[in-house]
N, C-alpha and C positions, 0 to 999 in steps of 0.2 A: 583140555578141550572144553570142561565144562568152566573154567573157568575165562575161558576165550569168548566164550558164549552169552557168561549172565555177567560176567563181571567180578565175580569173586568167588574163594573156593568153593567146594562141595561140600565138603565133609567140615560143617557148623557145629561147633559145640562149646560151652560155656569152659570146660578147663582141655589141658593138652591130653590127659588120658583119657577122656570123652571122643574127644577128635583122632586120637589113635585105634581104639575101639572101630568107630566110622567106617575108617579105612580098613580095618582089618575085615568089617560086615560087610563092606561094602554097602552102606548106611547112606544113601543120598536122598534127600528131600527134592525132587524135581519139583521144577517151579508148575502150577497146577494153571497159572491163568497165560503162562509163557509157555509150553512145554516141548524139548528139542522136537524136531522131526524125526521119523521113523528110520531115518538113514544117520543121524547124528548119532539119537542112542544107540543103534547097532554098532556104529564106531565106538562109541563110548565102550558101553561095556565089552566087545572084542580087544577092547587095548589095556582093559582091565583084569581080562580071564585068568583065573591063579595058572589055569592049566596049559603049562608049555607046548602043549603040540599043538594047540589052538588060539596062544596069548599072540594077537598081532604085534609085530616089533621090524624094529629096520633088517633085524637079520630073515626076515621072511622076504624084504624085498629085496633083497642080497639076492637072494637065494634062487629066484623066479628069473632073474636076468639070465 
């Protein structure tokens, strides 16, 4: 999503365990003079939630039909 958005990944870092790191913190620099809308980040970080009863995914819209 975030890369849909600015154009290239999120989680920036100069070697691949830096950028693994990232990901693990959930480590993103939003862009400060771009920054999503209030309804983007909400999708963003929902789709990133570590926690399964609240991480959005297809199997939630499975689920609702």
């Amino acid at each position: 999503m975030y890369q849909f958005l600015y154009g290239y990944p999120p989680f920036n870092a100069s070697t691949p365990y830096e950028i693994f790191e990232n990901i693990l913190n959930m480590n993103i620099s939003w862009e400060k003079d771009d920054p999503p809308s209030p309804e983007a980040l909400d999708l963003m970080k929902s789709l990133m939630n570590p926690d399964p009863e609240v991480l959005l995914s297809s199997f939630y819209f499975i689920q609702i039909k």
